[in-house]
C-alpha positions in Angstrom: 0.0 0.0 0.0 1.1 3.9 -0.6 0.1 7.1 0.9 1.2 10.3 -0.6 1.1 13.6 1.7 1.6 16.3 -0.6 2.3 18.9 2.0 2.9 22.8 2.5 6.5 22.2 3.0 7.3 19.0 1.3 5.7 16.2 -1.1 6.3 12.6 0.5 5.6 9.0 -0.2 5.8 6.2 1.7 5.2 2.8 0.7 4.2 -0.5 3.7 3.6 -3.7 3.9 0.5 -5.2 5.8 1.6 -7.7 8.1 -1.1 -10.0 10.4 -0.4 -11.0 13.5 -3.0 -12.2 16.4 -3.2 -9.3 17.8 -4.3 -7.3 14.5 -2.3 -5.9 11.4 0.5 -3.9 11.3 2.4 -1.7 8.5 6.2 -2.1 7.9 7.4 0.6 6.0 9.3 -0.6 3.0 10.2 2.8 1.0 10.5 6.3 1.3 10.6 8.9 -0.4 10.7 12.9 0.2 10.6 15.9 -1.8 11.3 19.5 -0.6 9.0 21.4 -2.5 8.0 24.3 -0.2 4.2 24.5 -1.6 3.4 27.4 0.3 6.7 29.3 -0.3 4.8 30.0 -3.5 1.5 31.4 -2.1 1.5 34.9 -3.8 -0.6 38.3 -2.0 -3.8 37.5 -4.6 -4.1 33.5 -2.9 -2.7 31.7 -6.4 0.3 29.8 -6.7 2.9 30.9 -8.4 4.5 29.0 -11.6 7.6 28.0 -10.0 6.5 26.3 -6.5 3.6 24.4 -9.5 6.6 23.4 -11.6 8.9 21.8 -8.4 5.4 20.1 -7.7 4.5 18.7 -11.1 8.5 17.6 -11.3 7.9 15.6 -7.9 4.7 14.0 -8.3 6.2 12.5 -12.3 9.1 11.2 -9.7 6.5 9.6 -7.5 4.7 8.0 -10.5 7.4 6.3 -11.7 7.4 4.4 -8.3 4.0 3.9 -8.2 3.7 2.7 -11.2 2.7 -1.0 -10.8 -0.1 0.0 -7.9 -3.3 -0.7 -8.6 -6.0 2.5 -7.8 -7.5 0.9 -4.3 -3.8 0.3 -3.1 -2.2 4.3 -3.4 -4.4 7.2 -1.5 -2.9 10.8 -1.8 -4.0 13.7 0.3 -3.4 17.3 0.1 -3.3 19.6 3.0 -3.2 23.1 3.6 -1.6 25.1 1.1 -3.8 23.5 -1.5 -6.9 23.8 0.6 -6.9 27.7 1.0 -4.8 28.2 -2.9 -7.2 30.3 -5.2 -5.8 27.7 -8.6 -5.7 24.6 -6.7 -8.4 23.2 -8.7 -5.9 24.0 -11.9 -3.5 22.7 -10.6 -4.7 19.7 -9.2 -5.5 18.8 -12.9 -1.9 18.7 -13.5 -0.8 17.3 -10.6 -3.4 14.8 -10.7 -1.9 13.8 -14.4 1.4 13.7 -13.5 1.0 11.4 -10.3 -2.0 9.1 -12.3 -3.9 8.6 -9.4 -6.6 11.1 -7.9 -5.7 13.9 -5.1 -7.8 14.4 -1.9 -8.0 17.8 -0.6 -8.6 16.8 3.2 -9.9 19.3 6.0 -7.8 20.7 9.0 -9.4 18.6 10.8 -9.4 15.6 8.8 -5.5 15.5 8.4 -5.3 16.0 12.3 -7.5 12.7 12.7 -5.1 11.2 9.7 -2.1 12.1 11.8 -3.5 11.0 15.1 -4.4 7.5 13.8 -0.8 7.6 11.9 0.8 8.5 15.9 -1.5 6.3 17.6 0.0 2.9 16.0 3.4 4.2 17.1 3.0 5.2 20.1 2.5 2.7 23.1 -1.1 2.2 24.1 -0.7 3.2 27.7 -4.7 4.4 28.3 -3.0 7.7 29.2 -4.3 11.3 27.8 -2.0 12.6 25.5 -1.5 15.5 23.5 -0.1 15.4 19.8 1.2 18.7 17.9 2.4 18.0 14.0 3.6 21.8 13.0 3.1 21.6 9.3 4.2 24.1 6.3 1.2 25.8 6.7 -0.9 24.4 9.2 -0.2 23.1 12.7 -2.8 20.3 14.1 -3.3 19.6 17.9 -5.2 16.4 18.8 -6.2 15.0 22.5 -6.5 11.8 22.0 -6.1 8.1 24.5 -4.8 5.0 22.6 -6.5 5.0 19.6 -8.9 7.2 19.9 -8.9 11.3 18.8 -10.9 13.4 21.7 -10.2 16.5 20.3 -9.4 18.0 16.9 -8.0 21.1 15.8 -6.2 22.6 13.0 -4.6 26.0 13.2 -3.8 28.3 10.2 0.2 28.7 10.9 3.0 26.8 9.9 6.8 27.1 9.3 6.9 27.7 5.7 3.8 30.3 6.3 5.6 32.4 9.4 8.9 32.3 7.8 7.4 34.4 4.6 5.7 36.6 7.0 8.5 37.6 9.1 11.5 36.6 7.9 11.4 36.9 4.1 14.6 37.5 3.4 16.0 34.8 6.3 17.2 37.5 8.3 16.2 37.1 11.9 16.5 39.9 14.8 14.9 39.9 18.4 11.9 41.8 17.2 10.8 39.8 14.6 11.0 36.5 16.2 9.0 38.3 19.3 6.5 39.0 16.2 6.1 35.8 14.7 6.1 33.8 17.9 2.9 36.4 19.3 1.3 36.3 15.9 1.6 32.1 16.5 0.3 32.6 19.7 -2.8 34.2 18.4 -3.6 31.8 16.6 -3.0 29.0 19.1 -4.2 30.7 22.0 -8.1 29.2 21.9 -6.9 25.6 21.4 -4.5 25.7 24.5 -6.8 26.7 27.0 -9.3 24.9 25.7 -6.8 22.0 25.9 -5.4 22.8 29.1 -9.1 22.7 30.8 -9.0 18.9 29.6 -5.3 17.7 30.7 -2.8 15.6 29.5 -0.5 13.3 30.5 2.3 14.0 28.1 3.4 16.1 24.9 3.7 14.1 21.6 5.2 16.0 18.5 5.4 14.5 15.1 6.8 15.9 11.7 9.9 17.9 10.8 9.6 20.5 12.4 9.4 18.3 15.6 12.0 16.4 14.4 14.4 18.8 13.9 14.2 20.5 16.5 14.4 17.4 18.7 17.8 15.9 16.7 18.8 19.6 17.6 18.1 19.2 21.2 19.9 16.0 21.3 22.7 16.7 19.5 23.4 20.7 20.4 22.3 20.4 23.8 22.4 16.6 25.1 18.8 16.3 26.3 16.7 13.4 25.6 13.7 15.4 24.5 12.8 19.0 23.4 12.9 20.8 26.4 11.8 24.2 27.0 15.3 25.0 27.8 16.9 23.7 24.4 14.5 25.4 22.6 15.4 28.4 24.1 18.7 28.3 23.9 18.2 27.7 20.0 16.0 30.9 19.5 18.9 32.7 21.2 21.8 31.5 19.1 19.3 32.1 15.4 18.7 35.7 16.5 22.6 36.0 17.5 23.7 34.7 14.2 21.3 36.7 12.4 20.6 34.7 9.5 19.6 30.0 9.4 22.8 29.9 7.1 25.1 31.5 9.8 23.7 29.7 12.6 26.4 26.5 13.9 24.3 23.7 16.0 24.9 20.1 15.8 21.9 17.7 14.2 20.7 21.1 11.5 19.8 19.6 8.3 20.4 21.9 5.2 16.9 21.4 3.7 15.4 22.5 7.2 17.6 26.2 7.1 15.2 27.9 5.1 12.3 27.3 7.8 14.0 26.9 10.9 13.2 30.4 12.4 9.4 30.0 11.5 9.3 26.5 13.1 10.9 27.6 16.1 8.7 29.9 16.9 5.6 28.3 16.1 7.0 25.4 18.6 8.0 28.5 21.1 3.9 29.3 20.8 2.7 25.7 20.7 4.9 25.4 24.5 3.9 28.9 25.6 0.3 28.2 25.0 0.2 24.8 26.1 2.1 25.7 29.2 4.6 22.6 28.0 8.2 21.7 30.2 9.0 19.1 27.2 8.1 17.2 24.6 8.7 13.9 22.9 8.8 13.2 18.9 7.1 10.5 17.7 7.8 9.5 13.9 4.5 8.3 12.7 2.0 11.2 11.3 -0.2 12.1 8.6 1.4 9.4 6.3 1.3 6.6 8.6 -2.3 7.4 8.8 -3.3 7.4 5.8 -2.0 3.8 5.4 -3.7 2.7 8.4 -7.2 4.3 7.5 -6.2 2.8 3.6 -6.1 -0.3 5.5 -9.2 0.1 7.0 -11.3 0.7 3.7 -10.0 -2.5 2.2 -10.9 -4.8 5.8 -14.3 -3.3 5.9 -13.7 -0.7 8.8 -14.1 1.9 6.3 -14.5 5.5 8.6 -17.0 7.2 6.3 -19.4 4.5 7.3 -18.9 5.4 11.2 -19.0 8.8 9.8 -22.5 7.9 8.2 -23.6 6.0 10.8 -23.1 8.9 13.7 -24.4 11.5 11.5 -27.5 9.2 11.0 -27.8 9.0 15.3 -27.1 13.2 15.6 -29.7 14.1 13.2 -32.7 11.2 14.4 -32.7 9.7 10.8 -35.1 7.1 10.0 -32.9 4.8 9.4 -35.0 1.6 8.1 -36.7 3.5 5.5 -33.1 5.6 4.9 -31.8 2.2 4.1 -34.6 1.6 1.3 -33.7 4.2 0.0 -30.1 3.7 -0.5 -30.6 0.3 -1.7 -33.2 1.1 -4.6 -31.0 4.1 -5.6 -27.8 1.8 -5.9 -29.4 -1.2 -7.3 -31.1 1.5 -10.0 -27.2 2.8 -10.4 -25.9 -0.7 -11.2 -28.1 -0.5 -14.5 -26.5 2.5 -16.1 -23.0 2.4 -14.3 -20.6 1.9 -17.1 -16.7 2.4 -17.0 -13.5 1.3 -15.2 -14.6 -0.7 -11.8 -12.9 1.1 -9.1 -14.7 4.7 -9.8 -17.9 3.0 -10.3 -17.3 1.2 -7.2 -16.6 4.9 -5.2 -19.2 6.3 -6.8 -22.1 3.8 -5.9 -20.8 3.8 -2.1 -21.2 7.8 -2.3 -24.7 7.0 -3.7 -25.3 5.2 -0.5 -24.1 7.4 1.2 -26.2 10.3 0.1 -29.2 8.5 0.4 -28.5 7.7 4.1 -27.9 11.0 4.9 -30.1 12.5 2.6 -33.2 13.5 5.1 -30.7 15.1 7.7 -32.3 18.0 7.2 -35.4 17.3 8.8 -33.7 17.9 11.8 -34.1 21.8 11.1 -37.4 21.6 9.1 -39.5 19.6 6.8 -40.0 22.4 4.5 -37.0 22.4 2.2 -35.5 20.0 3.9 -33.2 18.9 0.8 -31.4 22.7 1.3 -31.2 22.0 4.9 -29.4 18.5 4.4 -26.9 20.0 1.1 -25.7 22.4 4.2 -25.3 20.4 6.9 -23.4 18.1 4.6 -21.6 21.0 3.1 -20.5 22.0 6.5 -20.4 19.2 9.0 -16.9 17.8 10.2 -17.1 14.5 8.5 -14.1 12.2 9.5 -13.0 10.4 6.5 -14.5 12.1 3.7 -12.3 13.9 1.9 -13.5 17.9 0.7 -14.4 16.6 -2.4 -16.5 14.0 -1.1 -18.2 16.3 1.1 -19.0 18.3 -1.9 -20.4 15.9 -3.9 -22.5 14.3 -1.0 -23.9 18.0 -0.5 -25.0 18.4 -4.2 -27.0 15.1 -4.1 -28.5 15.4 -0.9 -29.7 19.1 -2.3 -30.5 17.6 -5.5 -32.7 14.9 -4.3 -35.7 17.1 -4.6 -36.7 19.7 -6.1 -35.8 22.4 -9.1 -32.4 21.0 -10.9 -31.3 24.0 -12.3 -30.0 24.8 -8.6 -26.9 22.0 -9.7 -26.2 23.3 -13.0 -23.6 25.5 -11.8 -22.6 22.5 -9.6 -22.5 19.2 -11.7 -20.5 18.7 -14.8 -20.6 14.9 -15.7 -23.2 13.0 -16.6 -22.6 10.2 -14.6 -23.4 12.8 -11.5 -26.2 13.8 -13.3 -27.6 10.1 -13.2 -26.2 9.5 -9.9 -29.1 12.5 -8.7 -31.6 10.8 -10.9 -31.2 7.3 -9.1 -31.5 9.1 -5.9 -34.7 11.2 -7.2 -36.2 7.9 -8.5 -35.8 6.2 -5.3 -36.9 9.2 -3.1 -40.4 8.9 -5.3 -40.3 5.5 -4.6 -40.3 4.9 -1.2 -42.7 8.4 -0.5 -45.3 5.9 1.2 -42.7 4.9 3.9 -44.8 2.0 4.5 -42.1 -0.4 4.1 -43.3 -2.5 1.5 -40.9 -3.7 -1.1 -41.3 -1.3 -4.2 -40.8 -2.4 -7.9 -37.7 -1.5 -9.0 -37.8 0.1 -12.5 -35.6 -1.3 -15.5 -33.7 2.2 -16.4 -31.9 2.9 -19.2 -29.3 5.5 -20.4 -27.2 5.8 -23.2 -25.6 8.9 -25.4 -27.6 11.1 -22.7 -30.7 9.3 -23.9 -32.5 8.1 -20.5 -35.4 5.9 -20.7 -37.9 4.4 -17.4 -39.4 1.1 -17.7 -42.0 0.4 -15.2 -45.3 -2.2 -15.1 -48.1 -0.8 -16.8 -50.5 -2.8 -14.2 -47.8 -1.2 -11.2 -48.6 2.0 -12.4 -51.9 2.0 -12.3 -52.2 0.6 -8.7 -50.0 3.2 -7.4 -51.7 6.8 -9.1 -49.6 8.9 -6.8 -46.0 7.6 -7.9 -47.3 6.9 -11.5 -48.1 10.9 -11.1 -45.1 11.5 -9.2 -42.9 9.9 -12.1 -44.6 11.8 -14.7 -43.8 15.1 -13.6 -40.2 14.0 -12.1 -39.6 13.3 -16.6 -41.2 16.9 -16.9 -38.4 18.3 -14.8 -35.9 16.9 -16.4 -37.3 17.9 -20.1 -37.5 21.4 -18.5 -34.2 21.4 -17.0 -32.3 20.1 -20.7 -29.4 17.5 -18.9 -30.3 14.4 -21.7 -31.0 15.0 -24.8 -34.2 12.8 -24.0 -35.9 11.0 -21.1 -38.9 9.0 -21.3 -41.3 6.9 -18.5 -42.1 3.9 -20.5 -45.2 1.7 -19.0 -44.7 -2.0 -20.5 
């Protein structure tokens, strides 16, 4: 299996092998490999990235495909964090990028890639049953999670990173006591909430994971002979940068060259994270966001797929009828299998999403019955859904807002016209199963081809059942009206 973090600072891939034991499965990594790209480096003042940081990128990712060549599609997951989550062109780019790699890019949520990096820290680190707190200080992002063996408490994702506070305060790598006093208050801001949020809950110990962490723990180590990254050490470091004046005239044991250019923001986002967490010291853990990704990967491929637990608590939150939500979601799938044509694995993601949807498709009722299709598309839109990648999240908002209602709302919204069917099988099904009476319903034989749609259905069901027969007929006059197929026809036989 392969996971791909294409991060602020750097691009890496890592590649394990699933071993079973007794006591569950494990991931030995077998390969490696890292590319300093500095994403965010190339975050211009109008939010688009500039063509230089996108060229080292593309350059990368053609490197990665070369070893990922002979992987099949359900084997390789690639995630993207925060640079291309808050980049005005990432969805350009990720076209390019996308090529170049030949698999598909998830843009994950803050706090999806601090759940990824928990789980990825949590395999690594000894379960103990204590309370622990785990920082990864990213490019562009730092993540804080309280979390107790395997399981993530608390999740939060702050907008700062090394790459992003060495651009702000230190563009030109020169460093002086003033604006490292800046950047570490500015990190402070920006932490501040999260700590004494976290400090109200306790911990047991401080986890840190990623290079920053790592750096500035080989630095400890080596510079200053302590075991861990003490508040001490890292003092002593920020003293010695602003004495030199500049990363490339600053002499300590363990520095890495590739790690020069964003030494001074790291250490003062680390200053902030043990400021505002009131830390004395701090241990590095290897495993992360990588790590995790694997073991989630993992997951989805045994059958302990965390979108379903995602689906499944969304379903308890929001009081969804869950029997007749299941009806649904069947009859919407089965009608998908009839017109799903293509290569396996995206049909196979795109019928689970289908599912999905239709699960969570009347969470809107929870606010009101009246438009309750808008009310779901939001809370779908909006909801912290572990998991589910942005993309995802999108797509399940556009069919849960599409499964009623005008379609001209998703015009500006769906493109292909597999997601156009993909709305239809979930109108279809909605009609359907209106009653709620839990009978079995009879499924319809559908048909599309060259955007030419037709619905087959018992002349002798229809007229037993006016209602749907009526429903139907005017669900076909929506379509006409809204122009997606070039035809679509209800066919009693």
């Amino acid at each position: 299996m392969a996971a791909v973090d294409l991060g602020s600072n750097s691009f890496r891939l890592l590649i394990g092998r699933v071993r079973q034991s007794s006591l569950g499965a494990q991931i030995l990594p077998l390969d490696i490999l890292k590319e300093t790209v500095r994403l965010a480096a190339g975050l211009q003042a109008d939010g688009n990235l500039d063509a230089a940081s996108q060229q080292r990128a593309l350059l990368a990712l053609h490197r990665f495909a070369e070893r990922l060549r002979s992987f099949g599609p359900n084997r390789v997951r690639v995630v993207a964090t925060n640079t291309l989550r808050v980049a005005a062109n990432a969805k350009h780019f990720l076209i390019g990028a996308e090529a170049a790699l030949g698999f598909p890019i998830e843009v994950i949520s803050g706090v999806e890639e601090a759940r990824l990096i928990y789980e990825g820290a949590a395999h690594d680190l000894p379960r103990d049953g204590q309370q622990r707190l785990v920082v990864d200080i990213g490019g562009g992002s730092t993540e804080c999670i309280l979390g107790k063996d395997y399981l993530p408490e608390s999740l939060e994702s702050c907008y700062v990173g090394c790459v992003s506070l060495s651009r702000r305060f230190f563009p030109d790598g020169e460093v002086n006591k003033l604006s490292m006093e800046d950047a570490i208050d500015f990190a402070r801001t920006s932490l501040g909430a999260v700590g004494t949020q976290y400090r109200r809950k306790g911990w047991r110990y401080a986890v840190g994971t990623s290079g920053t962490a790592k750096a500035l723990t080989q630095i400890a180590q080596m510079q200053f002979q302590r075991d861990l990254l003490d508040r001490n050490s890292l003092h002593d470091l920020q003293r010695r940068l602003v004495k030199a004046g500049h990363p490339d005239r600053l002499e300590v044991k363990g520095m890495r060259a590739d790690r020069r250019p964003v030494i001074a923001g790291g250490i003062a986002v680390m200053r902030a994270v043990f400021d505002e967490f009131d830390l004395a010291s701090m241990r590095y853990c290897p495993a992360a966001l990588r790590e995790g990704v694997l073991y989630d990967l993992l997951g989805r491929s045994s059958g302990q797929d965390m979108r379903a637990v995602t689906v499944d608590a969304l379903q308890l939150r929001y009081g969804v009828d869950r029997e007749h939500a299941e009806r649904v979601a069947e009859t919407a799938m089965a009608l998908f299998d009839q017109i799903a044509r293509g290569v396996q694995e995206e049909l196979h993601a795109q019928r689970m999403l289908l599912g999905w949807a239709a699960r969570l498709a009347e969470v809107g009722f929870s606010i009101a019955q009246a438009d309750y299709h808008k009310h779901s598309g939001y809370i779908l839109l909006h909801a912290e859904m572990p998991g589910f990648s942005l993309s995802e999240k999108n797509r399940l908002a556009n069919l849960a807002l599409g499964q009623s209602g005008s379609l001209r709302k998703l015009q500006g919204l769906l493109s292909q016209e597999r997601e156009w069917l993909m709305v239809l099988c979930l109108r279809l099904s909605v009609i359907l199963h209106r009653r709620r009476d839990r009978q079995e319903v009879l499924l319809p034989a559908l048909f599309a081809r060259k955007r030419q749609v037709r619905i087959e259905l018992s002349r002798r069901w229809l007229e037993q059942h006016p209602l749907s027969h009526a429903s139907l007929r005017a669900e076909v006059d929506n379509w006409r009206g809204a122009q997606i197929f070039e035809s679509i026809e209800l066919s009693p036989i």
